[in-house]
N, CA and C atoms of all chains as a GROMACS GRO file, in nm:
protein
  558
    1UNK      N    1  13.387  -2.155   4.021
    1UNK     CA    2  13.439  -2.053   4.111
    1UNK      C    3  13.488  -2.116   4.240
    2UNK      N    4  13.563  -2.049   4.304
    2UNK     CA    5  13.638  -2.083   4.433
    2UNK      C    6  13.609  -1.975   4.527
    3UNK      N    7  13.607  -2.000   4.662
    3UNK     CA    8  13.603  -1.934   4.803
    3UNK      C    9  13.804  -1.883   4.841
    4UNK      N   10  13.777  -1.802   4.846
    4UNK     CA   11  13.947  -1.729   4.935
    4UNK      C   12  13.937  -1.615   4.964
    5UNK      N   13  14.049  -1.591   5.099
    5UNK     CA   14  14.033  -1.498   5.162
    5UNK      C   15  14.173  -1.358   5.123
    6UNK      N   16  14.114  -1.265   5.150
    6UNK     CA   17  14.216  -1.141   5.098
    6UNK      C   18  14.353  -1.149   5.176
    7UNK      N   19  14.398  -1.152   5.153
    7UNK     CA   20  14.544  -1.160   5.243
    7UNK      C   21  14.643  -1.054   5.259
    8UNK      N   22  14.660  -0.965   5.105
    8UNK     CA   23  14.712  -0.837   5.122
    8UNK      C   24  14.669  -0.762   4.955
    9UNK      N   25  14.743  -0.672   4.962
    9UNK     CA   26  14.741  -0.570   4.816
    9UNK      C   27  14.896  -0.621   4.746
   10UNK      N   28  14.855  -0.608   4.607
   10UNK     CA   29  14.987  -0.604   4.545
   10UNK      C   30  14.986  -0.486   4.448
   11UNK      N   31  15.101  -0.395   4.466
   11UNK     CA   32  15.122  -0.298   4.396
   11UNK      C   33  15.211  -0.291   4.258
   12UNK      N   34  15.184  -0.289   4.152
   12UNK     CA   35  15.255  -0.238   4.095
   12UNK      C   36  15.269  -0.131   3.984
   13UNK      N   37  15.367  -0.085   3.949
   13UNK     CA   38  15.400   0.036   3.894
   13UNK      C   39  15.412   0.034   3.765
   14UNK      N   40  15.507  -0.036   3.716
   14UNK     CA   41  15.502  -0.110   3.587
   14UNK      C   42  15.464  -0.264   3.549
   15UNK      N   43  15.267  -0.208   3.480
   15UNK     CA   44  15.219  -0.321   3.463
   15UNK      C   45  15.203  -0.273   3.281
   16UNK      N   46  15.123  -0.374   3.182
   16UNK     CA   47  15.032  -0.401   3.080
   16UNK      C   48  14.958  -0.245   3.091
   17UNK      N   49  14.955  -0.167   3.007
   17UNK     CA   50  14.886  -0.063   2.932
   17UNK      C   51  14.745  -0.111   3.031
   18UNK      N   52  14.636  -0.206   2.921
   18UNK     CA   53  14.538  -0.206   2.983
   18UNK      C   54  14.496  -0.263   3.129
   19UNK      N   55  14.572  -0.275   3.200
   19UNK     CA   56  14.575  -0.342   3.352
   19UNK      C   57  14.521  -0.191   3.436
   20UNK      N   58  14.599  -0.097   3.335
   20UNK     CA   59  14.604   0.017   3.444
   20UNK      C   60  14.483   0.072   3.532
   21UNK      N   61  14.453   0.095   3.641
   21UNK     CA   62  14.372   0.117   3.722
   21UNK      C   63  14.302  -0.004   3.785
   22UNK      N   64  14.351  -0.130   3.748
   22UNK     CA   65  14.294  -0.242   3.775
   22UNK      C   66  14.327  -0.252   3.929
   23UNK      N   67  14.295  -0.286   4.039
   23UNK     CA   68  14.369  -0.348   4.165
   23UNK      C   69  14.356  -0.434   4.219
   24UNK      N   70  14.494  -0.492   4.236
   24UNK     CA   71  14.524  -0.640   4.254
   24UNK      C   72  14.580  -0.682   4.406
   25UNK      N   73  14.519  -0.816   4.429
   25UNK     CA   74  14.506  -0.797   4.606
   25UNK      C   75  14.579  -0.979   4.585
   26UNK      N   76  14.635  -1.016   4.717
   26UNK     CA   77  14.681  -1.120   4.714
   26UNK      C   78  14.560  -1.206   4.785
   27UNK      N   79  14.524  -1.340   4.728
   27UNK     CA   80  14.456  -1.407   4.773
   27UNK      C   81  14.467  -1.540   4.834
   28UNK      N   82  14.429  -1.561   4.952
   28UNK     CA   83  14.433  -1.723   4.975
   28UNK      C   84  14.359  -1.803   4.915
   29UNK      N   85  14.334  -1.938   4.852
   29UNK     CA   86  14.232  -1.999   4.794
   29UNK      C   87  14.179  -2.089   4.963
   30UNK      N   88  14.069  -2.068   4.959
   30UNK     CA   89  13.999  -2.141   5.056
   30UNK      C   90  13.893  -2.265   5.046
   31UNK      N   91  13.895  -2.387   5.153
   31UNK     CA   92  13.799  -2.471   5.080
   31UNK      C   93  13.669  -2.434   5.146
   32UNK      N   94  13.564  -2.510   5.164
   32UNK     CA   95  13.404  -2.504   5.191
   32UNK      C   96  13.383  -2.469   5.362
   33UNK      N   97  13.503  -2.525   5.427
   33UNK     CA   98  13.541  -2.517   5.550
   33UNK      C   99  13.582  -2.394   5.602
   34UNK      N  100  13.618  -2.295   5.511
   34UNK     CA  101  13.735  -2.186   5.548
   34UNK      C  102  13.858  -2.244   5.553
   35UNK      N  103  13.899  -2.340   5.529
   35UNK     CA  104  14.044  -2.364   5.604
   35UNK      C  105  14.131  -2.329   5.456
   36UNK      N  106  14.268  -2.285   5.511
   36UNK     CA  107  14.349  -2.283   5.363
   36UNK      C  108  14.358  -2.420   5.243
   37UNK      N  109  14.375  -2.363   5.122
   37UNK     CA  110  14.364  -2.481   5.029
   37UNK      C  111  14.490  -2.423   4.918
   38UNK      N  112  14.591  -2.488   4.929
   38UNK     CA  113  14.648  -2.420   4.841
   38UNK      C  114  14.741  -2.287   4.900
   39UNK      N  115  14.819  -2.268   4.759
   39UNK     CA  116  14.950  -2.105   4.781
   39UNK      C  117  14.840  -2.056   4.730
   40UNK      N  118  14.892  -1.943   4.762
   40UNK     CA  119  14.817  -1.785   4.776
   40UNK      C  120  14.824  -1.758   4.619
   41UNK      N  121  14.724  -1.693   4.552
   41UNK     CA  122  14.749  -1.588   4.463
   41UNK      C  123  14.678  -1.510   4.439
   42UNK      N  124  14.739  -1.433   4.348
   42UNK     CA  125  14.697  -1.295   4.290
   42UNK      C  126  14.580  -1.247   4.193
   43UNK      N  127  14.503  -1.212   4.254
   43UNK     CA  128  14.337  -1.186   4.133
   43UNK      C  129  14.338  -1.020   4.094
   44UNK      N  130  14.250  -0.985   3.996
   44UNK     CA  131  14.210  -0.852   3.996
   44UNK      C  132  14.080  -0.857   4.103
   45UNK      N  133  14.081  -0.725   4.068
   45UNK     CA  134  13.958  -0.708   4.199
   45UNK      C  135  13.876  -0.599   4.173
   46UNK      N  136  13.762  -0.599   4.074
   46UNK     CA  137  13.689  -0.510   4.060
   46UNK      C  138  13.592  -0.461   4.133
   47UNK      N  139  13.525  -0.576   4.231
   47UNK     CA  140  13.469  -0.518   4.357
   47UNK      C  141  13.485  -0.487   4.479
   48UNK      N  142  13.582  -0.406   4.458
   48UNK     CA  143  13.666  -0.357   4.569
   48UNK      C  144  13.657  -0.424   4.713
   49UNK      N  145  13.681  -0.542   4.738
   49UNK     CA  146  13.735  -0.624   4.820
   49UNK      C  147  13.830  -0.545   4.929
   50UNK      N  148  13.848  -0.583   5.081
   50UNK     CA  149  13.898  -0.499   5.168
   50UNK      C  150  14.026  -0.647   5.224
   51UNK      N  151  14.071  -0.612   5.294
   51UNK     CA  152  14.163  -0.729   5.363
   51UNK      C  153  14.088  -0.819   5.480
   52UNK      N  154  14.090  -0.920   5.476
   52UNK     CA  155  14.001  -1.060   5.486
   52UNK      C  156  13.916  -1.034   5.499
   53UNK      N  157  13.856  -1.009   5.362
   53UNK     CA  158  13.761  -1.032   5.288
   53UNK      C  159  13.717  -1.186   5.268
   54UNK      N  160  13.619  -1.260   5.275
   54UNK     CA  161  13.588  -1.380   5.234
   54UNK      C  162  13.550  -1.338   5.056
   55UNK      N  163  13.603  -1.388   5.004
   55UNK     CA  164  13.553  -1.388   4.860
   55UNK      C  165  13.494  -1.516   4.787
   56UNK      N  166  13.478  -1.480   4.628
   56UNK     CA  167  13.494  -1.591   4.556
   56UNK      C  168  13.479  -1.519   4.398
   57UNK      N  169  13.577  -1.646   4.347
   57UNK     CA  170  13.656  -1.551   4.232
   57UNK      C  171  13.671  -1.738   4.106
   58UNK      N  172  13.683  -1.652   3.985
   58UNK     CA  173  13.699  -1.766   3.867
   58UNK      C  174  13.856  -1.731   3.801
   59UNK      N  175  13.908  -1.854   3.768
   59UNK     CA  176  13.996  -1.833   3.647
   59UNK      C  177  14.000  -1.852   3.557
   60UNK      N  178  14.087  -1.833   3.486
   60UNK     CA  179  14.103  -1.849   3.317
   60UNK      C  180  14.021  -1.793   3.222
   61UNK      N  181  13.955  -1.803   3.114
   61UNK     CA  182  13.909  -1.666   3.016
   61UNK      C  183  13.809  -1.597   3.138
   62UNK      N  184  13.727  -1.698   3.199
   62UNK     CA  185  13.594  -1.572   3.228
   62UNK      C  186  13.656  -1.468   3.348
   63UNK      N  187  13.762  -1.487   3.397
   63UNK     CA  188  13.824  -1.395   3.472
   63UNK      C  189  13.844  -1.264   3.396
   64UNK      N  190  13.902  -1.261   3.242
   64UNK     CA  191  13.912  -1.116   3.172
   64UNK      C  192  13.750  -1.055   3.193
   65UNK      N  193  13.702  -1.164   3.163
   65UNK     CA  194  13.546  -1.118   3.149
   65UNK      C  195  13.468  -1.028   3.228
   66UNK      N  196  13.539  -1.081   3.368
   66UNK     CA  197  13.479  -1.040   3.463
   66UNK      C  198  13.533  -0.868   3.502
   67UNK      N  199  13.636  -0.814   3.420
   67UNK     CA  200  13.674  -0.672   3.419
   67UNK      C  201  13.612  -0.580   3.353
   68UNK      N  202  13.582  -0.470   3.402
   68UNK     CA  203  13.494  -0.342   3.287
   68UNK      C  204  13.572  -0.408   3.133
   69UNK      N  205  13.702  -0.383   3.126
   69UNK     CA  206  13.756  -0.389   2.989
   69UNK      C  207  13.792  -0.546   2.985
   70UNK      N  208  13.684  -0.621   2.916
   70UNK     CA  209  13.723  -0.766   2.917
   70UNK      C  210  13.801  -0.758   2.847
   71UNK      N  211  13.918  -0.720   2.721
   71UNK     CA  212  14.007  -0.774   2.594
   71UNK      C  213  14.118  -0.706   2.714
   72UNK      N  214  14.158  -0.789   2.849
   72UNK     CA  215  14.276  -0.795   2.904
   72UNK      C  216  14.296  -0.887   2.981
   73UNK      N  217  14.451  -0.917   3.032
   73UNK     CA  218  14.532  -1.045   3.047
   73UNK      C  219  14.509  -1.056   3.213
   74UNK      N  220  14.401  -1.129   3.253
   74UNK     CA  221  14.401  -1.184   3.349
   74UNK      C  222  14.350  -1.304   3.405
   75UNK      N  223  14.357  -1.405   3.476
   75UNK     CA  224  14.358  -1.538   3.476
   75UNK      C  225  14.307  -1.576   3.570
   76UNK      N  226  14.276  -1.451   3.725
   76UNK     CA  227  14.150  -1.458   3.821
   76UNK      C  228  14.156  -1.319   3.852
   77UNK      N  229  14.032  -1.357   3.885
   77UNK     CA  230  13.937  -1.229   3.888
   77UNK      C  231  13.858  -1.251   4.012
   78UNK      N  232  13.826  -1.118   4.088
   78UNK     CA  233  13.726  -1.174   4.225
   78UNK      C  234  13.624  -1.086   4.165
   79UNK      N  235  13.448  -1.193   4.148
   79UNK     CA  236  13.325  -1.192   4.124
   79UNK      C  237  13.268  -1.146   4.210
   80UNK      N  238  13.284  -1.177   4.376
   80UNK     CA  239  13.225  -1.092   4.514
   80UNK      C  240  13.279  -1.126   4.609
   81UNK      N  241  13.202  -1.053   4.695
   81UNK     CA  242  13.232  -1.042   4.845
   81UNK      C  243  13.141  -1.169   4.906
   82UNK      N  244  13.170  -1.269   5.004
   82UNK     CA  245  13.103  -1.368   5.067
   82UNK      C  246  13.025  -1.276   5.196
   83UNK      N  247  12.860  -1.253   5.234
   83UNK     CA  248  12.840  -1.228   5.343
   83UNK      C  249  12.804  -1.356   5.427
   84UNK      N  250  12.790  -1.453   5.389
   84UNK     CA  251  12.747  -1.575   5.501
   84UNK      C  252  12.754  -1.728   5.389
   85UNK      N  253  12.788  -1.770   5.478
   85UNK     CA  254  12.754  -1.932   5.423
   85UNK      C  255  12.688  -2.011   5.474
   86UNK      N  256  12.602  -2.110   5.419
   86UNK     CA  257  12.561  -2.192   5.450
   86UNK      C  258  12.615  -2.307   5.405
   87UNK      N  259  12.704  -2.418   5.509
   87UNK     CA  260  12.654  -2.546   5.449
   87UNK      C  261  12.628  -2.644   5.564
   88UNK      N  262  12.533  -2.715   5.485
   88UNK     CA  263  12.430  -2.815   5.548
   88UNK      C  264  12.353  -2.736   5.619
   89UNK      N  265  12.320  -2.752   5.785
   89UNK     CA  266  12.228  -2.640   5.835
   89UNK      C  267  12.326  -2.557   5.959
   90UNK      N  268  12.439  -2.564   5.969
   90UNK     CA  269  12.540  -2.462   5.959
   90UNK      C  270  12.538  -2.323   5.948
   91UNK      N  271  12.527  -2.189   5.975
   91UNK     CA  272  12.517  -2.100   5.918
   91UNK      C  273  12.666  -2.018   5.965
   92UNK      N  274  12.742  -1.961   5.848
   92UNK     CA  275  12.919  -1.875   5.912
   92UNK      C  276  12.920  -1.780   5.843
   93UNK      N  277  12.959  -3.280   3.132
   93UNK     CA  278  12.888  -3.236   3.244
   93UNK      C  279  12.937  -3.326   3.370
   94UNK      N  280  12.884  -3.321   3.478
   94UNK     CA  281  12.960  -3.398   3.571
   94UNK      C  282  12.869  -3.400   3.672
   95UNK      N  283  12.822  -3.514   3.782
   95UNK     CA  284  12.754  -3.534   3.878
   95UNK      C  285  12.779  -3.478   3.986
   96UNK      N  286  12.719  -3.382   4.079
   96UNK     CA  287  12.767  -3.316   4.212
   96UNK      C  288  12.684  -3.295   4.281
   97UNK      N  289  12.672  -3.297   4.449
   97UNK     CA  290  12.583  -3.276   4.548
   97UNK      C  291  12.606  -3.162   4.572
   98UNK      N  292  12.453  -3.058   4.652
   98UNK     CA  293  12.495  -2.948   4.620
   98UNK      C  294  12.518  -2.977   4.843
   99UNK      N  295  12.634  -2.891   4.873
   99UNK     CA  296  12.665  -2.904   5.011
   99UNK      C  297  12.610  -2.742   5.099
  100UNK      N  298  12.589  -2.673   4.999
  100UNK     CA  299  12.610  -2.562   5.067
  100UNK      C  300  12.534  -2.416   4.986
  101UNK      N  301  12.533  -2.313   5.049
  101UNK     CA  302  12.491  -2.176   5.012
  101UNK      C  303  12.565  -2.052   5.030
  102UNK      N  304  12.595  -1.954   4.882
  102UNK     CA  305  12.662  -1.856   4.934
  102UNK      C  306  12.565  -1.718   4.914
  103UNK      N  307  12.604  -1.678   5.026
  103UNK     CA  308  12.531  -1.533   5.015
  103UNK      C  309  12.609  -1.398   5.002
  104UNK      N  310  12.616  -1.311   4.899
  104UNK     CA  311  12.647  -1.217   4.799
  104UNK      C  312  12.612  -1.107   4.822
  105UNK      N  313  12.615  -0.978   4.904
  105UNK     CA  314  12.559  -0.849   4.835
  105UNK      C  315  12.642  -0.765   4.711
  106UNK      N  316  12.783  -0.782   4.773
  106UNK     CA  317  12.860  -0.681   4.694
  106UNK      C  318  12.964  -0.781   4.554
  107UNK      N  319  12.884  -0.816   4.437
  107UNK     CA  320  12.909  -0.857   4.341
  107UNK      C  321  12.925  -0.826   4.234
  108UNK      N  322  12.919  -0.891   4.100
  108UNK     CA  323  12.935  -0.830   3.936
  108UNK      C  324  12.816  -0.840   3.944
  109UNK      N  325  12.786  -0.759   3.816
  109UNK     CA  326  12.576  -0.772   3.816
  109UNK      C  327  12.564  -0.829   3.729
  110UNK      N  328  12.601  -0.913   3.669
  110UNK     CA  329  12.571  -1.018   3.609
  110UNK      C  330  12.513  -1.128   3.697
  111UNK      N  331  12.580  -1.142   3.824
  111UNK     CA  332  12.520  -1.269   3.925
  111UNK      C  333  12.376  -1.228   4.021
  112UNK      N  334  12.370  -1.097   3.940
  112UNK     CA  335  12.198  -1.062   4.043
  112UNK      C  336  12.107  -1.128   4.009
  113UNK      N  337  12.054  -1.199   4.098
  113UNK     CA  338  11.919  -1.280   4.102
  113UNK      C  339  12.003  -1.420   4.046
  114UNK      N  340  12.075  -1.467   4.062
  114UNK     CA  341  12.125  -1.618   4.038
  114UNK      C  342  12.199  -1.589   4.184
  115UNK      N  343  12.128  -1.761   4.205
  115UNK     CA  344  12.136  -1.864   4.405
  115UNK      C  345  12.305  -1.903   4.327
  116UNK      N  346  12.372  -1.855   4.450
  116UNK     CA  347  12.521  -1.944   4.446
  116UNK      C  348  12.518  -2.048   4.537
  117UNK      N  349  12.583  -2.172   4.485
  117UNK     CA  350  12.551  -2.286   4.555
  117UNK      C  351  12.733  -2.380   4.545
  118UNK      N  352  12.752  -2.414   4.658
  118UNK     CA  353  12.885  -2.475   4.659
  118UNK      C  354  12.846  -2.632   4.666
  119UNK      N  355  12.920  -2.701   4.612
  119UNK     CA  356  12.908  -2.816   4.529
  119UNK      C  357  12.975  -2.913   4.544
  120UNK      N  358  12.991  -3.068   4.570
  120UNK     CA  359  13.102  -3.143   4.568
  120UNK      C  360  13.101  -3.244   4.489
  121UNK      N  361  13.144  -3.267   4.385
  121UNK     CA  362  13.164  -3.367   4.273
  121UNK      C  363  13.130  -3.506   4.344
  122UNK      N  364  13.091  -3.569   4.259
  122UNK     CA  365  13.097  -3.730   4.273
  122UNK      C  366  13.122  -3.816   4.194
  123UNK      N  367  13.197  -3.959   4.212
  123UNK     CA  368  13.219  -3.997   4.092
  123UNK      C  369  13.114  -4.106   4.089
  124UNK      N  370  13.107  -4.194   4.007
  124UNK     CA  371  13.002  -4.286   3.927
  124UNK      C  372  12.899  -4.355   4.051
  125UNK      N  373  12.964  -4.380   4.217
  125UNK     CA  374  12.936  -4.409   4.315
  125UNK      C  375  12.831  -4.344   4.401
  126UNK      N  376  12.832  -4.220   4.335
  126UNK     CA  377  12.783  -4.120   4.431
  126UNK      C  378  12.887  -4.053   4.569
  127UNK      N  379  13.009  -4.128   4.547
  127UNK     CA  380  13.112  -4.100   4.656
  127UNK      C  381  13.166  -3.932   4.618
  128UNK      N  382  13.194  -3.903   4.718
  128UNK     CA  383  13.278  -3.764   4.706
  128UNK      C  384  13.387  -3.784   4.630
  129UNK      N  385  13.429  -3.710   4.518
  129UNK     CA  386  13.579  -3.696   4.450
  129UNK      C  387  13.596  -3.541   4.442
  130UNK      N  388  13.716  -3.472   4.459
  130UNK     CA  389  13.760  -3.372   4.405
  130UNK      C  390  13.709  -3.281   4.521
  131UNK      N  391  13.770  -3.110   4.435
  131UNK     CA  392  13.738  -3.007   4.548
  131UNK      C  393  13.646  -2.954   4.513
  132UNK      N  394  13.561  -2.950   4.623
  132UNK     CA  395  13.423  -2.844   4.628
  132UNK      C  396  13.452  -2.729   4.535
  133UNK      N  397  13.333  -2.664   4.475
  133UNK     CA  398  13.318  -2.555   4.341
  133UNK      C  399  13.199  -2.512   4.374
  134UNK      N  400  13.234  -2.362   4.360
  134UNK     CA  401  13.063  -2.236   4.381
  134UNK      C  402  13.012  -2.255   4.212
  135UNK      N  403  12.908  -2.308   4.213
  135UNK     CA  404  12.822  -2.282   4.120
  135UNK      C  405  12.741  -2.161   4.063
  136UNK      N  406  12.646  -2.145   3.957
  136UNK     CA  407  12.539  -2.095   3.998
  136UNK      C  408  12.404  -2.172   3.931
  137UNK      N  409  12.282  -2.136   4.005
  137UNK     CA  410  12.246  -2.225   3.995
  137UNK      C  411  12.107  -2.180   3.933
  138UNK      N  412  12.078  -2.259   3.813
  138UNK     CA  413  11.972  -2.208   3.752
  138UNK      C  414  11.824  -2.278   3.717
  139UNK      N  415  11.844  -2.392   3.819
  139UNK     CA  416  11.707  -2.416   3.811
  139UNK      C  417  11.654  -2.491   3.988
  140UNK      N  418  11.694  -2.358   4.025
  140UNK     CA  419  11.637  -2.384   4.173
  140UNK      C  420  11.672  -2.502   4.238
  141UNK      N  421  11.807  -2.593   4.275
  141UNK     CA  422  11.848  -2.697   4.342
  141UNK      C  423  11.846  -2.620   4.499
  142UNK      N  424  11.884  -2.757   4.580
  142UNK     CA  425  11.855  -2.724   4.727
  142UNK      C  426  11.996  -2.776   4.765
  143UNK      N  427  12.027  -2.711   4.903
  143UNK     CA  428  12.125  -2.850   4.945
  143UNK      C  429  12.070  -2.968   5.002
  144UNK      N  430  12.175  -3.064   4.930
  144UNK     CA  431  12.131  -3.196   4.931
  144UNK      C  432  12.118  -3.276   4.841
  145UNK      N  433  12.074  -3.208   4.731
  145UNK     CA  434  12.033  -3.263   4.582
  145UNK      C  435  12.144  -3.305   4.501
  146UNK      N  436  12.151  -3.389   4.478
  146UNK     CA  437  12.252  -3.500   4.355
  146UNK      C  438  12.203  -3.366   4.219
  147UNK      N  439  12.321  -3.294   4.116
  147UNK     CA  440  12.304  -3.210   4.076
  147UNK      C  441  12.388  -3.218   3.920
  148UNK      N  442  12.314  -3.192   3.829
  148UNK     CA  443  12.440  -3.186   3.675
  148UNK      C  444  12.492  -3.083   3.656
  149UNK      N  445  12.623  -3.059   3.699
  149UNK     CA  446  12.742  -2.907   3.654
  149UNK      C  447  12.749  -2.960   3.501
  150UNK      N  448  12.748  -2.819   3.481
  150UNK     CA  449  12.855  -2.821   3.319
  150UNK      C  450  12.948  -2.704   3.381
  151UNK      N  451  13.077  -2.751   3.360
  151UNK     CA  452  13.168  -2.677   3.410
  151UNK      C  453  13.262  -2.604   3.274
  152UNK      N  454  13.159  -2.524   3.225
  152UNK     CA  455  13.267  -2.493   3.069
  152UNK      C  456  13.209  -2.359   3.046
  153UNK      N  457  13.282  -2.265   3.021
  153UNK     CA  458  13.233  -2.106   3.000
  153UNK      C  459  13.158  -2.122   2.865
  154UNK      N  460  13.173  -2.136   2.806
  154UNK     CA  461  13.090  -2.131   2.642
  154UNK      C  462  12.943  -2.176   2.672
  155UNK      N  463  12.940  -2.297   2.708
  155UNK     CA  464  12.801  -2.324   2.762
  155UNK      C  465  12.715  -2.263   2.886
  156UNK      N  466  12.793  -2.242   2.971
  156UNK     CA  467  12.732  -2.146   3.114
  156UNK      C  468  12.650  -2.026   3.024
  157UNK      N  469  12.781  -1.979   2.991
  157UNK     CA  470  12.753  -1.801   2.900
  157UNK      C  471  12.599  -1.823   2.810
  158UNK      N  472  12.576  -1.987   2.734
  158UNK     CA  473  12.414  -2.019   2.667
  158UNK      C  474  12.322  -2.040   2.774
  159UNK      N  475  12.349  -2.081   2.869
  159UNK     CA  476  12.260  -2.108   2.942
  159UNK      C  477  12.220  -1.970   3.046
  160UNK      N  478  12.309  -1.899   3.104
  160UNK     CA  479  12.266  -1.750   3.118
  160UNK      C  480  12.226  -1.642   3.025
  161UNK      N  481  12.253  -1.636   2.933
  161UNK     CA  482  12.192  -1.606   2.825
  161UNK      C  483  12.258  -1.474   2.812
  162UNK      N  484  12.409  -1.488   2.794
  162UNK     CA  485  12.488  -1.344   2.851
  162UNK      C  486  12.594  -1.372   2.748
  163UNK      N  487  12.653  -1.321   2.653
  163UNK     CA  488  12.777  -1.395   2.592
  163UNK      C  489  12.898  -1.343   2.663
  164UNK      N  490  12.867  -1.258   2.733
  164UNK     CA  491  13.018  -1.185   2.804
  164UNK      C  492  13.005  -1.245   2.937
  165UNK      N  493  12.901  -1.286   2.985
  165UNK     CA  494  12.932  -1.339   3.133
  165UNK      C  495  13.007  -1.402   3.215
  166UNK      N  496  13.072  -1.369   3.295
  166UNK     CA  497  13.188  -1.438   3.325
  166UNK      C  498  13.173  -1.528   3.414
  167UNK      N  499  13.115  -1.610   3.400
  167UNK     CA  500  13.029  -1.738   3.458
  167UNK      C  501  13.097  -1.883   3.353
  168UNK      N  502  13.142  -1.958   3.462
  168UNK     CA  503  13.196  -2.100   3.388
  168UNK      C  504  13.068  -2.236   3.478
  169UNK      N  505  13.073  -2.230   3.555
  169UNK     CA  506  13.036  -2.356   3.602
  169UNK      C  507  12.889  -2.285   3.611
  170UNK      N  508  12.786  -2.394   3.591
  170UNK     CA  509  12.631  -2.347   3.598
  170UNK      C  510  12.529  -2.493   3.665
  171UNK      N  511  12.464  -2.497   3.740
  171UNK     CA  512  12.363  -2.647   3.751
  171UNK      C  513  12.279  -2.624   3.653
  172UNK      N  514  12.269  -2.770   3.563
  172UNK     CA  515  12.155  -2.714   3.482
  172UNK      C  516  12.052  -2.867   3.472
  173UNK      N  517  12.063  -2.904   3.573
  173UNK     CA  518  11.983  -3.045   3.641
  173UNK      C  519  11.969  -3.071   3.752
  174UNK      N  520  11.856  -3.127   3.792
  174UNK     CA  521  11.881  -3.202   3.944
  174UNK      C  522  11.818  -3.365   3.919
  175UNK      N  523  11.916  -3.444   3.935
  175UNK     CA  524  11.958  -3.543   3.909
  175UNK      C  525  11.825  -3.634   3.954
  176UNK      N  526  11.750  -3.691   3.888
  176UNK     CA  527  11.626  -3.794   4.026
  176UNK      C  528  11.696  -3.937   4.045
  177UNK      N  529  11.765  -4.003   3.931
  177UNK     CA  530  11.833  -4.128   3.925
  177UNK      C  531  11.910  -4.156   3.856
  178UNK      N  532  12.012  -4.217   3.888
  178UNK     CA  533  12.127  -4.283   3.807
  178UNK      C  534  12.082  -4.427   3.811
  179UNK      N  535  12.065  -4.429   3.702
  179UNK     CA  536  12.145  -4.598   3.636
  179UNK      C  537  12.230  -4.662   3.624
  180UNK      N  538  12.313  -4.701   3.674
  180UNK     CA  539  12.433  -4.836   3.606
  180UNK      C  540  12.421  -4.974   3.643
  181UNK      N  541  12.480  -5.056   3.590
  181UNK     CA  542  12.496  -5.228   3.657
  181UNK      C  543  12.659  -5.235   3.706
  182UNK      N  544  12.715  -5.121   3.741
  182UNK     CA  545  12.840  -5.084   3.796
  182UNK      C  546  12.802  -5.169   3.952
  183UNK      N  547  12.904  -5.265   4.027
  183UNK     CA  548  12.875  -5.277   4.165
  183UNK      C  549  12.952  -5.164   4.228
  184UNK      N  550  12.857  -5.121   4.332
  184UNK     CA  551  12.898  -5.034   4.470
  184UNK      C  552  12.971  -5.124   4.492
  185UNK      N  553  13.095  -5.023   4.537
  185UNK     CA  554  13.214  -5.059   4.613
  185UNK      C  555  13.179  -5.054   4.789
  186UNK      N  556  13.184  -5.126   4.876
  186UNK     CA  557  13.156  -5.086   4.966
  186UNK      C  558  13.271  -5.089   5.122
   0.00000   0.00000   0.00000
């Protein structure tokens, strides 16, 4: 799994049959630091995530997984919401 | 599987419930040196590591999913060691 932050919503109208009701938010990928890592992309978002949001999210199969209806086409997925981090003796 | 220090702690309320009661722990690979390689990765972690601890990822959904004991879980990377010693006759680079 990876750390990134919410950046906006993406809407669309005409998606995949089973996508429908899914909502999809644009994401920054972030490293351990907070700092940006990487272009932005696009996850589902089943736990309703708000805009900068700290998250952290998986791709590839276990991302379907991670949807009520796992037998659909998605490639990340956000797992939760970040309330604090620790690293080393650090606390953010 | 792959060698990693664990650097860090994440704390979770609003998640999948599959990750209730599993410690998320962020991670930084190492290669044969013990040196840092690659980008840090949130784990989870299933046999109580700390930060600090030299740590064995298996970074592969099929195996995470046996070792949580979940076949749908959408869990790829898991600790399922904490490392006490490496062996090699490799010289440190220094």
């Amino acid at each position: 799994m990876k750390l990134g932050r919410v950046i906006g919503t993406v809407v669309c109208n005409q998606k995949v049959d089973s996508l429908m009701g899914v909502k999809l938010l644009l994401i920054q990928p972030l490293d351990e630091n907070l700092n940006d890592d990487g272009m932005p992309v696009v996850g589902c978002d089943p736990v309703q995530a708000g805009l900068n949001d700290v998250v952290f999210y998986e791709g590839g199969r276990e991302a379907a997984l991670g949807l009520t209806n796992w037998f659909n086409p998605s490639d990340l997925t956000i797992m939760g919401i970040v309330d604090t981090l620790h690293i080393g003796e650090e606390h953010r | 599987m792959i060698l990693a220090k664990v650097i860090g702690q994440v704390v979770s309320t609003v998640k999948l419930k599959v990750f209730k009661g599993f410690k998320l722990l962020i991670v930084q690979p190492l290669d044969a040196d013990e040196k840092p390689k690659g980008k840090s990765m949130l784990v989870v972690d299933t046999v109580q590591a700390g930060i600090g601890d030299v740590v064995l990822v298996i970074d592969e959904g099929n195996s995470a999913r046996i070792v949580i004991g979940d076949a749908l879980a959408p869990i790829r990377s898991v600790i399922v060691g904490i490392v006490d010693e490496i062996q090699t006759d490799r010289k440190k680079e220094k």
